[in-house]
PDB file of the backbone (N, CA, C, O) and the ligand in Angstrom, with CONECT records:
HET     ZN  A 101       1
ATOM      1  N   UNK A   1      59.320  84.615  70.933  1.00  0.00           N
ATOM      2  CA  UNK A   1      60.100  85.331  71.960  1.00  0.00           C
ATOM      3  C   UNK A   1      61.589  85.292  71.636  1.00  0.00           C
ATOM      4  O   UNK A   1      62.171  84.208  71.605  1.00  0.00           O
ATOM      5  N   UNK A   2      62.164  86.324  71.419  1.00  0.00           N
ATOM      6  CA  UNK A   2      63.487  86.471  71.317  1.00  0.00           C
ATOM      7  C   UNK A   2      64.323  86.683  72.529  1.00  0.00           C
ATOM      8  O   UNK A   2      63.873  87.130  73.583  1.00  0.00           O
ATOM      9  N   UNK A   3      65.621  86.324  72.321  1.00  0.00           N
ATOM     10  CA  UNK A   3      66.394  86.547  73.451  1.00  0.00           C
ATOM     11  C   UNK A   3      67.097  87.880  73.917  1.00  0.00           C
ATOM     12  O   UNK A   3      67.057  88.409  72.806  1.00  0.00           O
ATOM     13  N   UNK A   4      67.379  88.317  74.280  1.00  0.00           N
ATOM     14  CA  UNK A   4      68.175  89.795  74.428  1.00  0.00           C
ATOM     15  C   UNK A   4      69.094  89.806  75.895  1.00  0.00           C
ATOM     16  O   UNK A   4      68.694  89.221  76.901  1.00  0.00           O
ATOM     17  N   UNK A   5      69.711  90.170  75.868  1.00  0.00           N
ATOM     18  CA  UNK A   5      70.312  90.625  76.756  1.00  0.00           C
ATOM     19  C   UNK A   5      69.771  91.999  77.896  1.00  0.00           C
ATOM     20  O   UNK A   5      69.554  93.207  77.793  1.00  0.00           O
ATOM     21  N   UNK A   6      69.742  91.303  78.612  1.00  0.00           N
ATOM     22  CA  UNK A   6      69.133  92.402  79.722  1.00  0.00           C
ATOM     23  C   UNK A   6      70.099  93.198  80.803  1.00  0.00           C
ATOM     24  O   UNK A   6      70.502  92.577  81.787  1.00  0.00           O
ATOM     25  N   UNK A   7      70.470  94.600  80.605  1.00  0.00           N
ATOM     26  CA  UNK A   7      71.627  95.439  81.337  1.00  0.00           C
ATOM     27  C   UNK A   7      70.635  95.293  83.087  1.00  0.00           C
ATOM     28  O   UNK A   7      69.506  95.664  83.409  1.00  0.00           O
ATOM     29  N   UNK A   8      71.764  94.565  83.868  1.00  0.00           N
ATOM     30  CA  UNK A   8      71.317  94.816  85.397  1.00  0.00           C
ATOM     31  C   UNK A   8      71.194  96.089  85.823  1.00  0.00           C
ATOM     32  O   UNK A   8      72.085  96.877  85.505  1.00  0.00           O
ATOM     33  N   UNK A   9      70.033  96.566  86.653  1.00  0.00           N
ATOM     34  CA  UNK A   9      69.900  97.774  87.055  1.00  0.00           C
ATOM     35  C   UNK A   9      71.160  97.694  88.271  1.00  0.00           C
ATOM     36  O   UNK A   9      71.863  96.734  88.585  1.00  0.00           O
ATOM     37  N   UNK A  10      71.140  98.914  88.739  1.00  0.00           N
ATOM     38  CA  UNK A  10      71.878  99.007  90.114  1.00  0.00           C
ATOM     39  C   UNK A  10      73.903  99.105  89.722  1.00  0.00           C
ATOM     40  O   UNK A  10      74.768  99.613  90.434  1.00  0.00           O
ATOM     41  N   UNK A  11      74.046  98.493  88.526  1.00  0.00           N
ATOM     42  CA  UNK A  11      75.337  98.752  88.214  1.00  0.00           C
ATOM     43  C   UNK A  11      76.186 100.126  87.741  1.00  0.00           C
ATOM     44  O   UNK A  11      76.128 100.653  86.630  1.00  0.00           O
ATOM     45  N   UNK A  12      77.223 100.686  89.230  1.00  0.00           N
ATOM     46  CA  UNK A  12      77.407 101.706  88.441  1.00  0.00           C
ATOM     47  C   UNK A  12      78.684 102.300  87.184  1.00  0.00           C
ATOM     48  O   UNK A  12      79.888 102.265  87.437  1.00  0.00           O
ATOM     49  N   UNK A  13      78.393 102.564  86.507  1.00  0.00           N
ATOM     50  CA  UNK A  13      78.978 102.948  85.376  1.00  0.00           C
ATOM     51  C   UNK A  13      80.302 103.222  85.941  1.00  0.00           C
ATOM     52  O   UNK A  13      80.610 103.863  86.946  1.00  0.00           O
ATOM     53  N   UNK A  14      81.126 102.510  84.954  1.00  0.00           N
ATOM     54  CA  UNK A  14      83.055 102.383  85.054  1.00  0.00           C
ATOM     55  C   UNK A  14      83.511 103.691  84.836  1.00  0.00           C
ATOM     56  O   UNK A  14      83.252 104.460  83.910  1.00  0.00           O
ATOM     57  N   UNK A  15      84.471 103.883  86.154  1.00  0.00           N
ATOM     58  CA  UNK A  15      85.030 105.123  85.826  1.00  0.00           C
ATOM     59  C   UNK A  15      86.455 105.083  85.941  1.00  0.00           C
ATOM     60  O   UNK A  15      87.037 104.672  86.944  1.00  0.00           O
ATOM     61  N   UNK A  16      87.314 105.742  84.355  1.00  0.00           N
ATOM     62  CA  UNK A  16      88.393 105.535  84.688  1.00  0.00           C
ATOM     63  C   UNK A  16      89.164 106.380  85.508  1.00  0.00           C
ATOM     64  O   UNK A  16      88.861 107.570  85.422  1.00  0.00           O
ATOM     65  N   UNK A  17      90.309 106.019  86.476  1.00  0.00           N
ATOM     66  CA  UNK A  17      90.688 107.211  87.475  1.00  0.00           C
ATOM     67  C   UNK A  17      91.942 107.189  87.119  1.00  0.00           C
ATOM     68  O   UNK A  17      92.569 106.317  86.518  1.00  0.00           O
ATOM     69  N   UNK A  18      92.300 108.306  87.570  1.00  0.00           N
ATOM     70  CA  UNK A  18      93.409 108.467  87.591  1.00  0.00           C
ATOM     71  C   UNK A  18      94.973 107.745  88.289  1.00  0.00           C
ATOM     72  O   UNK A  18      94.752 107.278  89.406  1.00  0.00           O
ATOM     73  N   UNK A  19      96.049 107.629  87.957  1.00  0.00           N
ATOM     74  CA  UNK A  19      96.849 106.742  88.538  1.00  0.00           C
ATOM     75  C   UNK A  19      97.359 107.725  89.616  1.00  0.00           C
ATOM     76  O   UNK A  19      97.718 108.815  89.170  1.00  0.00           O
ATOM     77  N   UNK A  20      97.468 107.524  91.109  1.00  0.00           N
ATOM     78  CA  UNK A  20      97.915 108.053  91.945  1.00  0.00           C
ATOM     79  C   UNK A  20      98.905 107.395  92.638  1.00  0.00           C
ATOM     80  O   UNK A  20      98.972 106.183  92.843  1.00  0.00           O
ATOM     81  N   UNK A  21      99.859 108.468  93.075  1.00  0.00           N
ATOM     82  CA  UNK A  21     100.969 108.026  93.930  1.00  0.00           C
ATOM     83  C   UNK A  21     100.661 106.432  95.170  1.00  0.00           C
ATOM     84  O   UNK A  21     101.489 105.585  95.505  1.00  0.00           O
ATOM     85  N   UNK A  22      99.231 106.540  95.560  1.00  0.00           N
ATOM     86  CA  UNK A  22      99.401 105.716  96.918  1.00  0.00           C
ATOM     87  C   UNK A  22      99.213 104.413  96.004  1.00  0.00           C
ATOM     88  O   UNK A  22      99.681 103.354  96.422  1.00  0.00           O
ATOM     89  N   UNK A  23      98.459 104.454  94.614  1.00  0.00           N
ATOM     90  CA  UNK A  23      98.413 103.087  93.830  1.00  0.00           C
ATOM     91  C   UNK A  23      99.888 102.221  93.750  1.00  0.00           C
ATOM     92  O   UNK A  23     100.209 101.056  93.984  1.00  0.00           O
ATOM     93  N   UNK A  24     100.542 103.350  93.327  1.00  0.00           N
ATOM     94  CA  UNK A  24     102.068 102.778  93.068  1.00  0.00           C
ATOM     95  C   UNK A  24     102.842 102.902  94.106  1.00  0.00           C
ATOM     96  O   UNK A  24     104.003 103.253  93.893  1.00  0.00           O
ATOM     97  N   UNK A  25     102.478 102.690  95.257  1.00  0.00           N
ATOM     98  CA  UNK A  25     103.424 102.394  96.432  1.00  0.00           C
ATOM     99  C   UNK A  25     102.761 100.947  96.830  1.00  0.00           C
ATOM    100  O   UNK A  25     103.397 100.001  97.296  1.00  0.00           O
ATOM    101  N   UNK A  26     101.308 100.966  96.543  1.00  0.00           N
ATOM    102  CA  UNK A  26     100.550  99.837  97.113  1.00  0.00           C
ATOM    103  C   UNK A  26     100.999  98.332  95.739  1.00  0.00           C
ATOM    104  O   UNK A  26     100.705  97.140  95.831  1.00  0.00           O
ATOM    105  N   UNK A  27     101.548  98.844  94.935  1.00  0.00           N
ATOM    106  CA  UNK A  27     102.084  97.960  93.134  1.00  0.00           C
ATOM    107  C   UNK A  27     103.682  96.979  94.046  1.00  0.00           C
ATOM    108  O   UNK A  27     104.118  95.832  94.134  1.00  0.00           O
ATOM    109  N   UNK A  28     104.019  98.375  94.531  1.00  0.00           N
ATOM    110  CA  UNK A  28     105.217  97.630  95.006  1.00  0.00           C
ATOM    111  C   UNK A  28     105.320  96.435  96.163  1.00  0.00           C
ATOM    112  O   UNK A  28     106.107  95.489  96.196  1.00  0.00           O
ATOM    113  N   UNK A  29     104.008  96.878  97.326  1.00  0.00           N
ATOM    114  CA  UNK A  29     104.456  96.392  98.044  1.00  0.00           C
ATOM    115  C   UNK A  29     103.420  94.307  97.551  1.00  0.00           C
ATOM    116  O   UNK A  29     103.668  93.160  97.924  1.00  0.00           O
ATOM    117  N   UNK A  30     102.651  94.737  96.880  1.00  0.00           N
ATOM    118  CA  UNK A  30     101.997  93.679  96.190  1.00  0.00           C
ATOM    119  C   UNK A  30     103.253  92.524  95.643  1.00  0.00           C
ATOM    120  O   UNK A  30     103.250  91.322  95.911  1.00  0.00           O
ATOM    121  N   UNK A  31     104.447  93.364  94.692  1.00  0.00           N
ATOM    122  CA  UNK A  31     105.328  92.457  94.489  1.00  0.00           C
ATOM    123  C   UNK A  31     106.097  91.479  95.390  1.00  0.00           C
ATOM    124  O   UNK A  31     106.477  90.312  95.299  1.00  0.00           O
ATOM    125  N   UNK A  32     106.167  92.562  96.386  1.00  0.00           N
ATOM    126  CA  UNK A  32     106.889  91.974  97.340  1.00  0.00           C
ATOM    127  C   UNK A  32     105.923  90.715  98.105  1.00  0.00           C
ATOM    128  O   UNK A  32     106.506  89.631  98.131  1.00  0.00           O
ATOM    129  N   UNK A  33     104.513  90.726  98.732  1.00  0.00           N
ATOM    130  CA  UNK A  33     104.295  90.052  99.209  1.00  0.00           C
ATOM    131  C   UNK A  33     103.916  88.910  97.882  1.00  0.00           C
ATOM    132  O   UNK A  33     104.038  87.858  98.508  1.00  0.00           O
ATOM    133  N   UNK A  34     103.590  88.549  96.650  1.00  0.00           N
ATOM    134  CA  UNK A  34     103.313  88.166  95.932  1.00  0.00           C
ATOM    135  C   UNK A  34     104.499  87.001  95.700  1.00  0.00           C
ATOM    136  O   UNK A  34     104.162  85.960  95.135  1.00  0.00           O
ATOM    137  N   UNK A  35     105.591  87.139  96.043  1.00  0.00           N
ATOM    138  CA  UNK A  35     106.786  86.628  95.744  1.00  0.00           C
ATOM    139  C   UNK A  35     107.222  85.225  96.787  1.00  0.00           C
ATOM    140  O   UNK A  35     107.901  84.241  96.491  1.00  0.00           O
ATOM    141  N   UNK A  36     106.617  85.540  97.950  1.00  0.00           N
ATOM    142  CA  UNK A  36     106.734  84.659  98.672  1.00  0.00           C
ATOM    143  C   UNK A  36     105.680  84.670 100.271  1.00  0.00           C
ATOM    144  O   UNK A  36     105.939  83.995 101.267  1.00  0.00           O
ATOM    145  N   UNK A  37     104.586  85.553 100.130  1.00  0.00           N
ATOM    146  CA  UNK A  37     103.982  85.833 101.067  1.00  0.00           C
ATOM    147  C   UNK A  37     102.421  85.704 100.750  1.00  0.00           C
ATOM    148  O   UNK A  37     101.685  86.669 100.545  1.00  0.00           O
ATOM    149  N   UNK A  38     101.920  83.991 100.739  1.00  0.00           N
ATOM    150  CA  UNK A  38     100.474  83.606 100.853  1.00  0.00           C
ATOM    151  C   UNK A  38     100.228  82.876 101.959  1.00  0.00           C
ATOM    152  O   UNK A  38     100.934  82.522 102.903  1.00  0.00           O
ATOM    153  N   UNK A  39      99.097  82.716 101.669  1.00  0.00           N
ATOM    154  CA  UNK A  39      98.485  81.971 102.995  1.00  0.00           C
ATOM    155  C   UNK A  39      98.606  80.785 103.085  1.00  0.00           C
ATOM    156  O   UNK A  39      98.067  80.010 102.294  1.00  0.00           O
ATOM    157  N   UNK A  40      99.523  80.324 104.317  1.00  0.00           N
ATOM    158  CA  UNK A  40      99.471  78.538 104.683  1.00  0.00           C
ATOM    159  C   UNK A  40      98.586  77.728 104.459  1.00  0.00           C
ATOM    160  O   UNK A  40      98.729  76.542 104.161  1.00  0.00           O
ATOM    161  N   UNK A  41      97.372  78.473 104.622  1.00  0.00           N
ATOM    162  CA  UNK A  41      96.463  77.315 104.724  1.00  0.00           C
ATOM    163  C   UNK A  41      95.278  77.255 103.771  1.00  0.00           C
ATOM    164  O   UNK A  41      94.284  76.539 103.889  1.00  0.00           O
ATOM    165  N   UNK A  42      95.581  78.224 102.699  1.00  0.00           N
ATOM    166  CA  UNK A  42      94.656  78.563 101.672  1.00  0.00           C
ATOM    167  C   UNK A  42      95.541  77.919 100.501  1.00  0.00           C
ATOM    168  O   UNK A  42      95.306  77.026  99.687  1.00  0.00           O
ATOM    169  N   UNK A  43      96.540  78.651 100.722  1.00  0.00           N
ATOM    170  CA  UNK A  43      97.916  78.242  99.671  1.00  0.00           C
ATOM    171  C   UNK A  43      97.729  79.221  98.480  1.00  0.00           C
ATOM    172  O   UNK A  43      96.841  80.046  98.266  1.00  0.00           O
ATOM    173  N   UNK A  44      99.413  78.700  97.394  1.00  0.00           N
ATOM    174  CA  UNK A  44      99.496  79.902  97.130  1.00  0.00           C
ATOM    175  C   UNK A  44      98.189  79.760  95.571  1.00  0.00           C
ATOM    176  O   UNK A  44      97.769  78.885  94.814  1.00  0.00           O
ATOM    177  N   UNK A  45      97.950  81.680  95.886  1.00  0.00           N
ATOM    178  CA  UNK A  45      97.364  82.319  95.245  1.00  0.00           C
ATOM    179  C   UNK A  45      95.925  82.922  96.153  1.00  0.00           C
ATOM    180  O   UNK A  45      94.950  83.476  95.646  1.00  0.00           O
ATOM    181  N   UNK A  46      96.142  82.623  97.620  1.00  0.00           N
ATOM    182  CA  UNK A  46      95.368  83.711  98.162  1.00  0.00           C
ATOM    183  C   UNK A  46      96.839  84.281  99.262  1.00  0.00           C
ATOM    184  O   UNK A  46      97.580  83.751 100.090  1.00  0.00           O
ATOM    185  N   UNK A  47      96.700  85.367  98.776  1.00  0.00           N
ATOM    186  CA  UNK A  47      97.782  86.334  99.610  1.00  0.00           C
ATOM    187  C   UNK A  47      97.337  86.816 100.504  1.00  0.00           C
ATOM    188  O   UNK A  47      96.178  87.085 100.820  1.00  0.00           O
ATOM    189  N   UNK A  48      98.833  87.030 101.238  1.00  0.00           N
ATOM    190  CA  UNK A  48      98.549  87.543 102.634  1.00  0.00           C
ATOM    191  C   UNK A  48      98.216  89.528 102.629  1.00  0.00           C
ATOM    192  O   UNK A  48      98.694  90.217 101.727  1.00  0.00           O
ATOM    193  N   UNK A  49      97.644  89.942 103.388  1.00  0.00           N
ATOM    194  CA  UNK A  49      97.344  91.048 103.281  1.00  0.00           C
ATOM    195  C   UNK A  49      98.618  92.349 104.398  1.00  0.00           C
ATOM    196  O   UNK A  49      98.467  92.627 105.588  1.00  0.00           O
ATOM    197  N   UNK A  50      99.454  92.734 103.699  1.00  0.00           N
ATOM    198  CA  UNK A  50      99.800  93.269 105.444  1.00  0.00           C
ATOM    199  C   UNK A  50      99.668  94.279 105.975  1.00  0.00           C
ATOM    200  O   UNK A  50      99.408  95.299 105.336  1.00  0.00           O
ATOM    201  N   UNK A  51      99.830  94.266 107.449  1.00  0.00           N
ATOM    202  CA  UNK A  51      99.417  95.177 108.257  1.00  0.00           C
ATOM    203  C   UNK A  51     100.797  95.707 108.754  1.00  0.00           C
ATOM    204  O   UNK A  51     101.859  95.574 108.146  1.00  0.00           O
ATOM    205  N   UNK A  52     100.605  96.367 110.028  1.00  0.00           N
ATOM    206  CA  UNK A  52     101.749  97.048 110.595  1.00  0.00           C
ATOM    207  C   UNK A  52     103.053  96.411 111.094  1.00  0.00           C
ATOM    208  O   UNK A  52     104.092  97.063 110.986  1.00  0.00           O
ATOM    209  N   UNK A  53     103.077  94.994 111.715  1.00  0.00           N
ATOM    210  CA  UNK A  53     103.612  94.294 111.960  1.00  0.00           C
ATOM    211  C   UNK A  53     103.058  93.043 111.397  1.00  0.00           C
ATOM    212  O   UNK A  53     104.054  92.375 111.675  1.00  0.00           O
ATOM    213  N   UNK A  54     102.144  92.048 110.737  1.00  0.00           N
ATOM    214  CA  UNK A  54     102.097  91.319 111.162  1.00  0.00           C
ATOM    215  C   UNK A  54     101.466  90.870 109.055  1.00  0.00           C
ATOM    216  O   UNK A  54     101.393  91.760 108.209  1.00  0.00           O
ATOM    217  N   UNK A  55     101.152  89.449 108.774  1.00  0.00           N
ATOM    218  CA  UNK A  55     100.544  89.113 107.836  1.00  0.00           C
ATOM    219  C   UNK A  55      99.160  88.944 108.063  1.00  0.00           C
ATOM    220  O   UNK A  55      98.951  88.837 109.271  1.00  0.00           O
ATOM    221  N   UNK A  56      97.839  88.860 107.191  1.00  0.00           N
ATOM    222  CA  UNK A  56      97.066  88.762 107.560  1.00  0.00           C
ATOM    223  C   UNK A  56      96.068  88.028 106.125  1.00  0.00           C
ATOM    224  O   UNK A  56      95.957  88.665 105.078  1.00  0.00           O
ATOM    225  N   UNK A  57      95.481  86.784 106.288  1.00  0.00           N
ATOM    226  CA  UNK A  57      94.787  86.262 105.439  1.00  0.00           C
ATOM    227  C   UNK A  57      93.203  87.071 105.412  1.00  0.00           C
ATOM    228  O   UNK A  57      92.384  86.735 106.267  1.00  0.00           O
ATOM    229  N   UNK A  58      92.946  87.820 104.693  1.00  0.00           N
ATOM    230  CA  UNK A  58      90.913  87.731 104.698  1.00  0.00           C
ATOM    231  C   UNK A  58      90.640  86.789 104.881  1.00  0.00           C
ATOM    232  O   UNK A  58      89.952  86.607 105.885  1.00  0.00           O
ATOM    233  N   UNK A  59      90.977  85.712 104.101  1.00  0.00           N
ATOM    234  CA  UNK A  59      89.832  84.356 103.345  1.00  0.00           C
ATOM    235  C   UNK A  59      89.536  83.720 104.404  1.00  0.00           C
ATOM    236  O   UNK A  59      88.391  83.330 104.632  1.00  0.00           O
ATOM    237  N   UNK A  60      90.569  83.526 105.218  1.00  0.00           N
ATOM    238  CA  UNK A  60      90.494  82.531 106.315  1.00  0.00           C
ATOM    239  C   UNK A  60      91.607  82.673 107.564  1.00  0.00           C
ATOM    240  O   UNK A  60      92.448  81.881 107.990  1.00  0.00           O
ATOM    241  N   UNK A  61      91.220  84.091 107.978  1.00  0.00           N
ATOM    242  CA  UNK A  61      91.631  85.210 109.216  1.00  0.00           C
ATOM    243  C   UNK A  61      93.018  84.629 109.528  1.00  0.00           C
ATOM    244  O   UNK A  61      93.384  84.885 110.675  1.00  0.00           O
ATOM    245  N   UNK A  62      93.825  83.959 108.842  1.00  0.00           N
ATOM    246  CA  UNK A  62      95.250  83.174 109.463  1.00  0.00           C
ATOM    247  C   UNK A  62      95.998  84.845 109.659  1.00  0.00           C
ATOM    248  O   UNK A  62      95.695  85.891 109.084  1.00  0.00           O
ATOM    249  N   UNK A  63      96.767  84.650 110.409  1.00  0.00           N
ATOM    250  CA  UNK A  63      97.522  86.088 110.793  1.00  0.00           C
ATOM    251  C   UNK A  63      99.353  85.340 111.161  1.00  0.00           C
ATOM    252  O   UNK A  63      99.757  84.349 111.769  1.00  0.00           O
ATOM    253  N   UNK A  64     100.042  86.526 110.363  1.00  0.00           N
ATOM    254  CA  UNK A  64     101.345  85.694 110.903  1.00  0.00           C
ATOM    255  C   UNK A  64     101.992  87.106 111.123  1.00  0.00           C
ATOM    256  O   UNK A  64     101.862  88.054 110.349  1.00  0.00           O
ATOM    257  N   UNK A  65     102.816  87.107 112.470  1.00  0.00           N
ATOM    258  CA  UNK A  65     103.725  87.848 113.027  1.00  0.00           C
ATOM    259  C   UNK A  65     105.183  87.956 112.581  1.00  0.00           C
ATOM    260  O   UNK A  65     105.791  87.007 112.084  1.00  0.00           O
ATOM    261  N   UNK A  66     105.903  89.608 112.860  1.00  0.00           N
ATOM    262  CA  UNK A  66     106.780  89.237 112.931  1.00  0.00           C
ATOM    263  C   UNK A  66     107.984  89.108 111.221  1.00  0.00           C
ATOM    264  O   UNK A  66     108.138  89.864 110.262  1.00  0.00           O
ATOM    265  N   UNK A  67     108.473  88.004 111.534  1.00  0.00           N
ATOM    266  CA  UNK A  67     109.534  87.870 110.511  1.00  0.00           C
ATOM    267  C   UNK A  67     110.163  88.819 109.725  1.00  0.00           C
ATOM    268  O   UNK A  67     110.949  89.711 110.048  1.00  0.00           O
ATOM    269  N   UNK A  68     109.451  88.327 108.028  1.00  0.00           N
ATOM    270  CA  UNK A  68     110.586  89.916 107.616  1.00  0.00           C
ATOM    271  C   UNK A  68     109.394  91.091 106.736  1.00  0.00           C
ATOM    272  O   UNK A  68     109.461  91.529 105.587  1.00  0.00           O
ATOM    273  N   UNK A  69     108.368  91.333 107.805  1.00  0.00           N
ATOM    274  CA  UNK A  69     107.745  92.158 107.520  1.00  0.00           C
ATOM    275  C   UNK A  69     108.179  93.784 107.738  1.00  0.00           C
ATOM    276  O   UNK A  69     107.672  94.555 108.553  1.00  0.00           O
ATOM    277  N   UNK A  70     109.168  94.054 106.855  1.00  0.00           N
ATOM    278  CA  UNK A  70     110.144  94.838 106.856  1.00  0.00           C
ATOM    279  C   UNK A  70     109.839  96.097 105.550  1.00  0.00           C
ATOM    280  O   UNK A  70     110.398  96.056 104.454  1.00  0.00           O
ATOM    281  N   UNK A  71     109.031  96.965 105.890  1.00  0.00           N
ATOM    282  CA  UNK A  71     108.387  98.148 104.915  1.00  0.00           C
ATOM    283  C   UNK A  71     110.219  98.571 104.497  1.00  0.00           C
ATOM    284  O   UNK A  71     110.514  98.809 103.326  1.00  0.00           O
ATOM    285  N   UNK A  72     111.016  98.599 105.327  1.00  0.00           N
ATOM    286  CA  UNK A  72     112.330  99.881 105.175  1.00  0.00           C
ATOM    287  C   UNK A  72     112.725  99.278 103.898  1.00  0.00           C
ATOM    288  O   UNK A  72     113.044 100.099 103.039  1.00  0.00           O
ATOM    289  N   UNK A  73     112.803  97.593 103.446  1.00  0.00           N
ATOM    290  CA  UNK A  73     113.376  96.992 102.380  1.00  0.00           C
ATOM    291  C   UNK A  73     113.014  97.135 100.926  1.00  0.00           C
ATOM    292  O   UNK A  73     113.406  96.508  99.942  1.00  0.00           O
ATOM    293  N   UNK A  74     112.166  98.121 101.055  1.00  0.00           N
ATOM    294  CA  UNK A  74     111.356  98.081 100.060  1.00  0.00           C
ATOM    295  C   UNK A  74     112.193  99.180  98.994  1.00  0.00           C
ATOM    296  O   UNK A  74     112.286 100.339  99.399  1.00  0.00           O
ATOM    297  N   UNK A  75     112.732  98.879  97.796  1.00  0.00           N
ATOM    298  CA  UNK A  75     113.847  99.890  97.583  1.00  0.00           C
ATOM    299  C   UNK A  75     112.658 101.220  96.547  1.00  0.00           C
ATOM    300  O   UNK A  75     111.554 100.786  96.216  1.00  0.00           O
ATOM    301  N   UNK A  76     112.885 102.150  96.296  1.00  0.00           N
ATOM    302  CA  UNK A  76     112.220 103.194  95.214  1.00  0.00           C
ATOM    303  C   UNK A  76     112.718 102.792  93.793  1.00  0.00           C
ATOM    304  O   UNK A  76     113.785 102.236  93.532  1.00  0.00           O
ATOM    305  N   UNK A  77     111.886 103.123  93.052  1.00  0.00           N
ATOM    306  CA  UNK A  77     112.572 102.441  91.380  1.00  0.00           C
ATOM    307  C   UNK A  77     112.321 103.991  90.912  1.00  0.00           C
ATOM    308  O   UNK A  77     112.585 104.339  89.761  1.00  0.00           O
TER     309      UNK A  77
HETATM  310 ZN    ZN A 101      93.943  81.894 104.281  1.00  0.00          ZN2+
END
């Protein structure tokens, strides 16, 4: 009996897409929270996710209000 490698069914085939405008607005704002905006209680290297006002952990639902969740600062390059 030999060994082989067996391709999983159900996987679907990689598709490359195209780079769109909302990717590179979503690049920027990644830097920004990346820089100083993770989760307290996960620590850093699970980031916070944000919302309209507020921070927001997936991993472990921590949510933080407020501060300088400030979209206007965000400069255009
Ligand atoms: Zn967390």
């Amino acid at each position: 009996m030999g060994k082989k490698k067996v391709v999983k069914k159900g996987k679907k085939p990689h598709k490359n897409k195209p780079t769109s405008k909302k990717y590179s607005m979503y690049k920027v704002e990644g830097v920004t929270l990346k820089k100083e905006r993770f989760c307290p209680r996960c620590g850093p290297g699970i980031f916070l996710m944000k919302a309209k006002e507020r921070l927001y952990c997936g991993k472990c639902h921590y949510a933080e209000f407020g501060k300088s969740v400030v979209p206007k600062e965000i400069k255009k390059k």
